[in-house]
py3Dmol code that shows the C-alpha trace and the ligand (Angstrom):
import py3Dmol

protein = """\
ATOM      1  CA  UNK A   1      93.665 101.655  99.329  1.00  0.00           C
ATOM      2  CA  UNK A   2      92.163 104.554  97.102  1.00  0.00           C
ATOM      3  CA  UNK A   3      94.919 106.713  96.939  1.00  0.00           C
ATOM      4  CA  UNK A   4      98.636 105.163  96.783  1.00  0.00           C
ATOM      5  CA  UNK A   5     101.306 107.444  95.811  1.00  0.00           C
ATOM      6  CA  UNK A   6     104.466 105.548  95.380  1.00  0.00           C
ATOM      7  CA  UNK A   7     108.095 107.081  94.999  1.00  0.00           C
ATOM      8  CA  UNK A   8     107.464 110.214  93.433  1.00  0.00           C
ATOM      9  CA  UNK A   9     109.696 112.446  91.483  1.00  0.00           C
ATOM     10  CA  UNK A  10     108.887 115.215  89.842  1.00  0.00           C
ATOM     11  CA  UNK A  11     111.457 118.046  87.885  1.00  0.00           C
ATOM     12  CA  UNK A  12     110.956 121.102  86.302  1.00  0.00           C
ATOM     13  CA  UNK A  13     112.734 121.644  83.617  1.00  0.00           C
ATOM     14  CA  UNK A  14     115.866 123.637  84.094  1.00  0.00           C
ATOM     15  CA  UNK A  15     115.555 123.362  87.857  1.00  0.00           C
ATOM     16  CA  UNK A  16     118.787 122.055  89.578  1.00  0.00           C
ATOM     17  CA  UNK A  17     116.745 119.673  91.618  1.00  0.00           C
ATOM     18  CA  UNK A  18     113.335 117.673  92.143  1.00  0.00           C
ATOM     19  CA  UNK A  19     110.341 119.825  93.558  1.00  0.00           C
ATOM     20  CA  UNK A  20     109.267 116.186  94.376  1.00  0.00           C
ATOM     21  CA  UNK A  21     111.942 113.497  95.429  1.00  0.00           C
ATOM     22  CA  UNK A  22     110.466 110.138  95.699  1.00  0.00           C
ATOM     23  CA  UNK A  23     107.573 111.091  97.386  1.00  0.00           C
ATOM     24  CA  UNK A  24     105.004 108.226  98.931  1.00  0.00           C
ATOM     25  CA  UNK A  25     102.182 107.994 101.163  1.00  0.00           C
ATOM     26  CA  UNK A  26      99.135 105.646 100.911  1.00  0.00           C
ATOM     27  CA  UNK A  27      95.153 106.547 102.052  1.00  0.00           C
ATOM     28  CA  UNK A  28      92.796 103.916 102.966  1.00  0.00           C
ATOM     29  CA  UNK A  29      88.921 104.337 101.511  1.00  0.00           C
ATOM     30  CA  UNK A  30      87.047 107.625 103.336  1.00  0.00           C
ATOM     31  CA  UNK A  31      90.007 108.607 105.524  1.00  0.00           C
ATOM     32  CA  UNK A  32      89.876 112.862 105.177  1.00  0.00           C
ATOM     33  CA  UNK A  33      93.245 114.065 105.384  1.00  0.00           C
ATOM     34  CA  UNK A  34      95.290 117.135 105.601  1.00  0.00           C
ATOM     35  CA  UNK A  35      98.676 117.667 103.748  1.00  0.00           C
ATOM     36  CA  UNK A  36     101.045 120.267 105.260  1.00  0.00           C
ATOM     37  CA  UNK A  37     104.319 121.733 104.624  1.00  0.00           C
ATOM     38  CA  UNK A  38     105.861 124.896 104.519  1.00  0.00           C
ATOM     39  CA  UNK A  39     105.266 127.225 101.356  1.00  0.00           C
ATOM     40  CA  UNK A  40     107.746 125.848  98.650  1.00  0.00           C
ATOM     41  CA  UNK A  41     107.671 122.243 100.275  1.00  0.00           C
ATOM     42  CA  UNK A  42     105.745 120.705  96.963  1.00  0.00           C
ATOM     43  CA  UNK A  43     102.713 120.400  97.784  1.00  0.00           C
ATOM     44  CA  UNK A  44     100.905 122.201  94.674  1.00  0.00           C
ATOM     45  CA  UNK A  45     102.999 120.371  92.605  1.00  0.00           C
ATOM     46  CA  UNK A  46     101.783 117.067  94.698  1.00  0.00           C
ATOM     47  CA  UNK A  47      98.462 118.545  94.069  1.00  0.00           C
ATOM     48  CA  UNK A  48      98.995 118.864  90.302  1.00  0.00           C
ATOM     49  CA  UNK A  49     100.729 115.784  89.452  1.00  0.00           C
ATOM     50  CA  UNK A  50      97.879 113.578  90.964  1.00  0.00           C
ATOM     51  CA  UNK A  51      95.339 115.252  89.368  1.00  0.00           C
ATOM     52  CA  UNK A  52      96.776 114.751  85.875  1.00  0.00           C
ATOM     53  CA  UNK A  53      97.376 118.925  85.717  1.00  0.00           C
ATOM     54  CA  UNK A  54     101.415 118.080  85.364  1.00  0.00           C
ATOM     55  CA  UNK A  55     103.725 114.883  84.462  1.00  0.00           C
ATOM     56  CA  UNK A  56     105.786 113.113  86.737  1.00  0.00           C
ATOM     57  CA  UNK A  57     108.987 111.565  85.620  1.00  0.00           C
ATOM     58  CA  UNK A  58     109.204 108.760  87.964  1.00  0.00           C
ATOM     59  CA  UNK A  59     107.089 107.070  90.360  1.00  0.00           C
ATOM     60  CA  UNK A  60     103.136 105.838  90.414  1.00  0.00           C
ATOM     61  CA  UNK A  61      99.750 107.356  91.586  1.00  0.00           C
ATOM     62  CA  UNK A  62      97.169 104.687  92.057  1.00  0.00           C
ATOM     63  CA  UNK A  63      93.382 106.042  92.248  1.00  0.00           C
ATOM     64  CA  UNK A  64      91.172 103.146  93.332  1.00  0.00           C
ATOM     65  CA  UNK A  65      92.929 101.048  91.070  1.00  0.00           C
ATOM     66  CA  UNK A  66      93.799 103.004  88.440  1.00  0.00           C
ATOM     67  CA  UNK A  67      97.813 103.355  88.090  1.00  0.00           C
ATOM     68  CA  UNK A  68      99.678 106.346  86.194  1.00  0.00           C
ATOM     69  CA  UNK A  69     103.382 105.808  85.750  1.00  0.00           C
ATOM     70  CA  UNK A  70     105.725 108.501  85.052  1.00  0.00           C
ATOM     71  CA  UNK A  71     106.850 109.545  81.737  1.00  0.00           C
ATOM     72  CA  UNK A  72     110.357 107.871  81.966  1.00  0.00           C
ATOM     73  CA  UNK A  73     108.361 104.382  82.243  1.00  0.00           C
ATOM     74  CA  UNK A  74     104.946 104.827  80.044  1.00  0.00           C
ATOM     75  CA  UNK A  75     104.317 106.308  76.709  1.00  0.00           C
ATOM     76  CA  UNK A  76     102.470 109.903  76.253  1.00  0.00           C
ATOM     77  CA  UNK A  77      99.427 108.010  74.547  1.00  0.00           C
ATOM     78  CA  UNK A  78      99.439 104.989  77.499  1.00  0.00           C
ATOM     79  CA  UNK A  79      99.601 108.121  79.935  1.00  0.00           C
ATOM     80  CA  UNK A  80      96.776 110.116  78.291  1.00  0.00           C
ATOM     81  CA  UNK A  81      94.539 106.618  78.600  1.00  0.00           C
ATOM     82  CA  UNK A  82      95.666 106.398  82.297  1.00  0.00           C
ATOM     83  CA  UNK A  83      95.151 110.059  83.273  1.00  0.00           C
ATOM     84  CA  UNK A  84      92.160 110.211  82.146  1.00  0.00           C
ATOM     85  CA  UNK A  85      90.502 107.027  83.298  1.00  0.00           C
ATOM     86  CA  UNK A  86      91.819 108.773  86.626  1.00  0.00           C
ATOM     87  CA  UNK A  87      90.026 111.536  85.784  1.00  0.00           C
ATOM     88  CA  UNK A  88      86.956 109.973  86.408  1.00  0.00           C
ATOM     89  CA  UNK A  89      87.538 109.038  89.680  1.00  0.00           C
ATOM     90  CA  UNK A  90      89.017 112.121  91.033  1.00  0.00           C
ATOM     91  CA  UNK A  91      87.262 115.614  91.999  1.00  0.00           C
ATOM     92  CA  UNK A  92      89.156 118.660  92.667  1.00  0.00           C
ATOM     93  CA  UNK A  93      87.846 121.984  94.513  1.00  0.00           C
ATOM     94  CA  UNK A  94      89.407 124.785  93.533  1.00  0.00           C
ATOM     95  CA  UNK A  95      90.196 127.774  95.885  1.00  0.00           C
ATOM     96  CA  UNK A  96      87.867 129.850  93.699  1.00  0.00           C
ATOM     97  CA  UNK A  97      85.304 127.603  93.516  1.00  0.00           C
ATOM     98  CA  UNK A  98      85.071 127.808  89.691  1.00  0.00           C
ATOM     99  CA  UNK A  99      81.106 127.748  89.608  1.00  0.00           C
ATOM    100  CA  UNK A 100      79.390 128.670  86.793  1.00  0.00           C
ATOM    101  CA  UNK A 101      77.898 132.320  87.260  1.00  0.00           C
ATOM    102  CA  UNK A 102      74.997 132.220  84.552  1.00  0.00           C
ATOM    103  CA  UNK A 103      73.956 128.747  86.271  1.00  0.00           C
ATOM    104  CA  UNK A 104      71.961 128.381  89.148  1.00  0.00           C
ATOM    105  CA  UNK A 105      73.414 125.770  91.864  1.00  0.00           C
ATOM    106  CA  UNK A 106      71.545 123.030  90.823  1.00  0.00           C
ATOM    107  CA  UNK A 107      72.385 123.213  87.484  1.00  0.00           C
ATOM    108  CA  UNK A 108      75.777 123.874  88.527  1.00  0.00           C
ATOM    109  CA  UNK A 109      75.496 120.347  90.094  1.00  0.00           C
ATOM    110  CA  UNK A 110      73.891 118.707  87.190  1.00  0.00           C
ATOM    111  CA  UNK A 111      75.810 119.595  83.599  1.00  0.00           C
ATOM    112  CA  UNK A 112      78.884 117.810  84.096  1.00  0.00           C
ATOM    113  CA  UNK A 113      76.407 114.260  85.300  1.00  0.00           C
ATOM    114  CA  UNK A 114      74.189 114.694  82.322  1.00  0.00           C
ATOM    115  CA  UNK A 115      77.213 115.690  80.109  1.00  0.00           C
ATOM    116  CA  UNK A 116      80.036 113.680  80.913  1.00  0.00           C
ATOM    117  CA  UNK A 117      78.328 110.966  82.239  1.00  0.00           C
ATOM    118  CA  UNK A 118      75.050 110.798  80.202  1.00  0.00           C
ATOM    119  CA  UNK A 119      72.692 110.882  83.089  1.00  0.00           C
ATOM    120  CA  UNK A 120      69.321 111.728  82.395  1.00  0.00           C
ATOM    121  CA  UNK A 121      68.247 115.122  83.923  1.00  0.00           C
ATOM    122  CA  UNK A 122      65.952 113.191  86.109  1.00  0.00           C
ATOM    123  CA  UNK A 123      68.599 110.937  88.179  1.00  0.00           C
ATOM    124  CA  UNK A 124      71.245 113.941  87.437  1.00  0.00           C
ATOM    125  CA  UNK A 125      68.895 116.016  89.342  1.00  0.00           C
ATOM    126  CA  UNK A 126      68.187 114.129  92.006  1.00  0.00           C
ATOM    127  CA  UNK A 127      71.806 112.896  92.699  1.00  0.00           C
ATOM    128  CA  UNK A 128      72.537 116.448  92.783  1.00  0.00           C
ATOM    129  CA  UNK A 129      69.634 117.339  95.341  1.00  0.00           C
ATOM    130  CA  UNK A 130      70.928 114.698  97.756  1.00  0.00           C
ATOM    131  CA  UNK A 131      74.549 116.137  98.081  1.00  0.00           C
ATOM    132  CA  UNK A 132      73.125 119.362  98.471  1.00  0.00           C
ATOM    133  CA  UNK A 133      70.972 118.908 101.062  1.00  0.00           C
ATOM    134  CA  UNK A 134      73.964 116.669 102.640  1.00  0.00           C
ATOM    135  CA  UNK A 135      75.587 119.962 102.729  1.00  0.00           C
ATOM    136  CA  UNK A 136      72.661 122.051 103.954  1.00  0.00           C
ATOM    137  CA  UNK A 137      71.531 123.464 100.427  1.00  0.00           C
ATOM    138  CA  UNK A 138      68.260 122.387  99.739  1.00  0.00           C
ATOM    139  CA  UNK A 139      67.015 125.888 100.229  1.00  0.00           C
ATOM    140  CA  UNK A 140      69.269 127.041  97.527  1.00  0.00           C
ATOM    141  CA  UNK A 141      68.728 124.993  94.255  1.00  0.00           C
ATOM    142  CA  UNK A 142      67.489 127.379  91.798  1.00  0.00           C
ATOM    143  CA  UNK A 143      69.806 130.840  92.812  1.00  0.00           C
ATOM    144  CA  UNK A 144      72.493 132.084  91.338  1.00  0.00           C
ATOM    145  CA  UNK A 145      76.349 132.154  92.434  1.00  0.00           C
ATOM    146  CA  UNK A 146      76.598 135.877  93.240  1.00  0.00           C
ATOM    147  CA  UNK A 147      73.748 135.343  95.640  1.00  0.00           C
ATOM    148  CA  UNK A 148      75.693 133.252  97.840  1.00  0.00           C
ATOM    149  CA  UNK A 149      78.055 133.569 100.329  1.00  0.00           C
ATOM    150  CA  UNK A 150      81.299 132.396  99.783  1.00  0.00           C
ATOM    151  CA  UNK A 151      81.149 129.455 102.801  1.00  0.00           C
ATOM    152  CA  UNK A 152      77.514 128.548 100.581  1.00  0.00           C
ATOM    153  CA  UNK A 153      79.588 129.149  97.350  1.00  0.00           C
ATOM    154  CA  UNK A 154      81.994 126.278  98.263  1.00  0.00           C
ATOM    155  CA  UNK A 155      79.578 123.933  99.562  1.00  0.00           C
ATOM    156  CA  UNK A 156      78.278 124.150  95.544  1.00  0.00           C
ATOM    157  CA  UNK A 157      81.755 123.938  94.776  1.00  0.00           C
ATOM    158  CA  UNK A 158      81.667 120.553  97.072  1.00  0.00           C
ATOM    159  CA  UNK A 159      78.454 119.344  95.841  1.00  0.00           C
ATOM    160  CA  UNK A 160      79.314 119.652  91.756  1.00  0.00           C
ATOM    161  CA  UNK A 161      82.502 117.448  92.614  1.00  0.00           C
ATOM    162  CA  UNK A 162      80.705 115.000  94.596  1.00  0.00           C
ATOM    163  CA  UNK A 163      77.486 114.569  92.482  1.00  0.00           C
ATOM    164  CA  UNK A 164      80.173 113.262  89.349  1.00  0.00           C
ATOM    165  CA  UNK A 165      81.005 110.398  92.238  1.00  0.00           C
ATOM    166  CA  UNK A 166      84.850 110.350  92.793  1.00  0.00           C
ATOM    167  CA  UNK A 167      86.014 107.838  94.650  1.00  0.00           C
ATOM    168  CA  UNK A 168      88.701 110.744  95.762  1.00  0.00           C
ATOM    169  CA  UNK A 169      87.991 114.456  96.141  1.00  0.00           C
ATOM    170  CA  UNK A 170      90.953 117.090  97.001  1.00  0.00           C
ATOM    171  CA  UNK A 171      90.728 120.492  98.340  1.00  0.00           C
ATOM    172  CA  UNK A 172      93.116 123.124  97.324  1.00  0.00           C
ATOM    173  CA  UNK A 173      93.593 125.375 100.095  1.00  0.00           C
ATOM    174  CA  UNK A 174      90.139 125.704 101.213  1.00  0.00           C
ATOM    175  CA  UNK A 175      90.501 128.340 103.736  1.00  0.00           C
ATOM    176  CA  UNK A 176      92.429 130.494 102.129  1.00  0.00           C
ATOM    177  CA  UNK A 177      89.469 132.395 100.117  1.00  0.00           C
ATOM    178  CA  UNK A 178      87.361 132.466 102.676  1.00  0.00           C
ATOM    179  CA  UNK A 179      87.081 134.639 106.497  1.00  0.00           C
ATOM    180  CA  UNK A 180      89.273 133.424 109.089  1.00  0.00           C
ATOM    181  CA  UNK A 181      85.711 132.962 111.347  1.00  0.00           C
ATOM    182  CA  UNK A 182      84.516 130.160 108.429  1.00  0.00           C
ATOM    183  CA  UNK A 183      87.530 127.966 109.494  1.00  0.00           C
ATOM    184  CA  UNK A 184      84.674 125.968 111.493  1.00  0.00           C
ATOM    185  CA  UNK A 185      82.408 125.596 108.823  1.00  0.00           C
ATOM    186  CA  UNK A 186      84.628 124.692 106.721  1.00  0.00           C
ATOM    187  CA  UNK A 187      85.834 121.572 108.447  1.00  0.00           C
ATOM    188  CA  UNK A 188      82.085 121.062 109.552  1.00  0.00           C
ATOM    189  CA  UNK A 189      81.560 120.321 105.838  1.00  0.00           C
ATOM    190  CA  UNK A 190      84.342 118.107 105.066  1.00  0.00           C
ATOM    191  CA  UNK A 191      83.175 116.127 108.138  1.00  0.00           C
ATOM    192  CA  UNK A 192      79.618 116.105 106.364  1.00  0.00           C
ATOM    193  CA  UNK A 193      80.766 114.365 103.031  1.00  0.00           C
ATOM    194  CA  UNK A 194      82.963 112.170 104.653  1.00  0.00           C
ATOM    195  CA  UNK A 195      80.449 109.371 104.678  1.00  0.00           C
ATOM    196  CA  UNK A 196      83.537 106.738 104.354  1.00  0.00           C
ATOM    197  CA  UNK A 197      82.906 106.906 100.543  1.00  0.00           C
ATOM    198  CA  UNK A 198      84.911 109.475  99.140  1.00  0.00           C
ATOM    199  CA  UNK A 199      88.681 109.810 100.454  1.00  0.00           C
ATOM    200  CA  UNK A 200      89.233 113.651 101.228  1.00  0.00           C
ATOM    201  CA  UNK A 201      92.667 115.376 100.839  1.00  0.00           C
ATOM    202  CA  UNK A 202      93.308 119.081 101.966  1.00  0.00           C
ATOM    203  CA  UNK A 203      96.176 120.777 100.349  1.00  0.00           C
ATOM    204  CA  UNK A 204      96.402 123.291 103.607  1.00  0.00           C
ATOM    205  CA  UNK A 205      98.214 125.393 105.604  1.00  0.00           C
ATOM    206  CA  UNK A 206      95.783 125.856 107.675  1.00  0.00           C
ATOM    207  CA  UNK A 207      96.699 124.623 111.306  1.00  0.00           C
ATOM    208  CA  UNK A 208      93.199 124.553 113.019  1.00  0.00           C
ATOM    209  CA  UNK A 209      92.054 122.850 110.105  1.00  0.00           C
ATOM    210  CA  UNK A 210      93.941 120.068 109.992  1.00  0.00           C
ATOM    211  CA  UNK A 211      93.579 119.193 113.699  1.00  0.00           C
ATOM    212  CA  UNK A 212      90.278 118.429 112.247  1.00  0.00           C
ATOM    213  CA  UNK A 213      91.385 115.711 110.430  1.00  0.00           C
ATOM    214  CA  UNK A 214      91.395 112.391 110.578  1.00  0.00           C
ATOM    215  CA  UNK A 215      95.183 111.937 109.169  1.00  0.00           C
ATOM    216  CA  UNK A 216      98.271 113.878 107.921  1.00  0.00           C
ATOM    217  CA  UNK A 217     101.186 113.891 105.869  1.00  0.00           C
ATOM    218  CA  UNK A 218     103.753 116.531 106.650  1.00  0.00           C
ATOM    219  CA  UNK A 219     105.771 117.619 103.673  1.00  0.00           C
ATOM    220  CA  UNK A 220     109.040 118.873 103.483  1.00  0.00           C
ATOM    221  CA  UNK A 221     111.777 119.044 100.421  1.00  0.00           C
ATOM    222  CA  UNK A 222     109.343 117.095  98.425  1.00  0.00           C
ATOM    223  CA  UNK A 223     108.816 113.811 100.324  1.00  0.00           C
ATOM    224  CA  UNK A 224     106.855 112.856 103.221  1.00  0.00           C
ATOM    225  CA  UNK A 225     108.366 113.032 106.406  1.00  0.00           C
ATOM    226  CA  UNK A 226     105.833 112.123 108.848  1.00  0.00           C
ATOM    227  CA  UNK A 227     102.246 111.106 109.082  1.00  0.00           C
ATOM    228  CA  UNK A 228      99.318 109.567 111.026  1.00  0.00           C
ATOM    229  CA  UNK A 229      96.401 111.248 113.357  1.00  0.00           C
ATOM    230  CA  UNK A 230      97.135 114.463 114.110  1.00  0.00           C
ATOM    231  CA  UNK A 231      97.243 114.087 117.981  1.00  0.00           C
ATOM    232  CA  UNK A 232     100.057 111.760 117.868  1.00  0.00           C
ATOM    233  CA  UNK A 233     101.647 114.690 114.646  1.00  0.00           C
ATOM    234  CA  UNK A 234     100.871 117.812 115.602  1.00  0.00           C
ATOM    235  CA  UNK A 235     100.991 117.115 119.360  1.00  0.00           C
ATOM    236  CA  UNK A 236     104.098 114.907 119.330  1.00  0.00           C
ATOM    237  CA  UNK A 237     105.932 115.282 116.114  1.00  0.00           C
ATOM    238  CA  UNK A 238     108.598 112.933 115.719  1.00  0.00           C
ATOM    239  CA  UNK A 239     110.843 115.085 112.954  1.00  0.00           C
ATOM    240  CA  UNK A 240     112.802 118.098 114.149  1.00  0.00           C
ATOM    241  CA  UNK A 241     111.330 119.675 110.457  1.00  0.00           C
ATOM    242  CA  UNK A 242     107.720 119.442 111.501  1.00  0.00           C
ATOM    243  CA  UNK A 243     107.958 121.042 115.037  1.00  0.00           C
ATOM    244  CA  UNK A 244     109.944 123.946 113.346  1.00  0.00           C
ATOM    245  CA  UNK A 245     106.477 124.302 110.666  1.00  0.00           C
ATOM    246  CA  UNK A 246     104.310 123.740 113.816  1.00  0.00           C
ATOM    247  CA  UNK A 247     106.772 126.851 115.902  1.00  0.00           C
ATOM    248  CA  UNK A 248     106.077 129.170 112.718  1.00  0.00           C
ATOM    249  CA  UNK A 249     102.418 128.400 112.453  1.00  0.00           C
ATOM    250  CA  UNK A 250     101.775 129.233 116.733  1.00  0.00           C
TER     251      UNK A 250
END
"""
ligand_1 = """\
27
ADP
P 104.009 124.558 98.004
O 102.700 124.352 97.349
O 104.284 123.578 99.107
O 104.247 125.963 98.455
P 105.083 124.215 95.337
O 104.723 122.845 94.894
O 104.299 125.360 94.813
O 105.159 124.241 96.928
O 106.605 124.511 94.938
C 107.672 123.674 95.323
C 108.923 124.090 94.566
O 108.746 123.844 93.184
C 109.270 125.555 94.734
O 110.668 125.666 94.925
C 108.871 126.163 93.423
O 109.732 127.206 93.052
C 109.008 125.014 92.440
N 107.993 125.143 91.373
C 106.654 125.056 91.548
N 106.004 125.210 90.375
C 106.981 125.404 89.423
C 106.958 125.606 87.993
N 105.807 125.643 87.319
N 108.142 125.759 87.377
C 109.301 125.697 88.050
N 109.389 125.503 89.395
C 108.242 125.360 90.071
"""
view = py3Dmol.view(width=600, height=400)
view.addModel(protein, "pdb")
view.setStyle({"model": 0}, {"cartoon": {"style": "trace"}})
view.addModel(ligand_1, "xyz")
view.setStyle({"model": 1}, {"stick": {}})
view.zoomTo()
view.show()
């Protein structure tokens, strides 16, 4: 398992309930999968609590073997410790791709290797060629963000995340800044680093996109109501909530 996410719960403060009420779901090594739900269903705060950006009170999120409790049942130095020895197996692509704009894509790909992880320019460099020529950028290493397009601009995005090594990458929203026409593309290149390696999840509400998974977990009220491949999900649902999301979405 590289991703467990075991009964979740997560409160704002002042809020009369949980955004996130025991929320689980489990992901086996390489599987790319698409979460879904209807806006307001939880799943940026999913999003946020498993990348460390926002406590949880209860539950557990195990990364490849790393296990963060919730702040009811660890202490806020025992959490730091956890979150970030998370943090260095988890990648996150933002919707805005966050590159830097005075860097050209390869050293976009190579600052955070050599930085955070000491690599020497040499094998930073040449990790960082690799995943972008997985991606179909090896004719773009040495120009600049604002001469890309923003389907190339991603694929950067993709490559930075990847050349750090996560053991689990996740995708906020990755259609959403980009034209309708890239849907394709766009699933075309999560297919491409899905090598069985890195486990993918797509925060989406994207319906196209995540027939073009290989899993999902529909949300709703902040737990998981169904999940599995999406021909057996999104062709059969099982829960009266998920063929009302599916009816709003056609
Ligand atoms: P989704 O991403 O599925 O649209 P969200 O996780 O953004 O859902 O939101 C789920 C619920 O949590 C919503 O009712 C929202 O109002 C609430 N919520 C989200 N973020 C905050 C916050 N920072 N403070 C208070 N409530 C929030």
């Amino acid at each position: 398992m590289t991703l467990k996410v075991t009964g979740l719960v997560r409160q704002y403060p002042g809020a009369l309930e949980a955004t996130l009420k025991g929320l689980s779901f489990e992901l086996n090594k390489g599987l790319l999968t698409a979460v879904l739900g209807k806006s307001g269903a939880g799943k940026s705060t999913l999003l946020r609590c498993v990348v460390g950006l926002e406590p949880f009170e209860e539950g557990e999120v195990e990364i490849d073997g790393v296990v963060v409790t919730g702040t009811k049942a660890s202490s806020p130095a025992e959490r730091r410790k956890k979150v970030q020895a998370a943090h260095e197996k988890l990648g996150l692509v933002m919707q805005s791709f966050e590159l830097f704009p005075h860097l050209s894509v390869l050293e976009n790909c190579v600052l955070a290797p050599m930085k955070v992880k000491g690599l020497s320019r040499e094998a930073a460099e040449a990790r960082a060629a690799g995943h972008l020529k997985q991606l179909g950028l090896e004719a773009k290493l040495k120009v600049f963000p604002d001469q890309l397009s923003g389907g190339q601009k991603q694929r950067v995005a993709i490559a930075r995340a990847l050349s750090m090594e996560p053991s689990v990458l996740l995708y906020d929203e990755p259609t959403s800044a980009l034209d309708p026409t890239m849907k394709q593309e766009v699933l075309q290149t999560l297919h491409r680093v899905d090598a069985g390696q890195v486990t993918q999840v797509v925060v989406t509400h994207d319906l196209q996109l995540a027939r073009g998974m290989e899993h999902v977990c529909v949300l709703d009220h902040g737990v998981v109501i169904e999940s599995g491949p999406p021909a057996k999900v999104l062709n059969a649902p099982e829960h009266e909530s998920t063929r009302m999301l599916l009816a709003s979405w056609s």
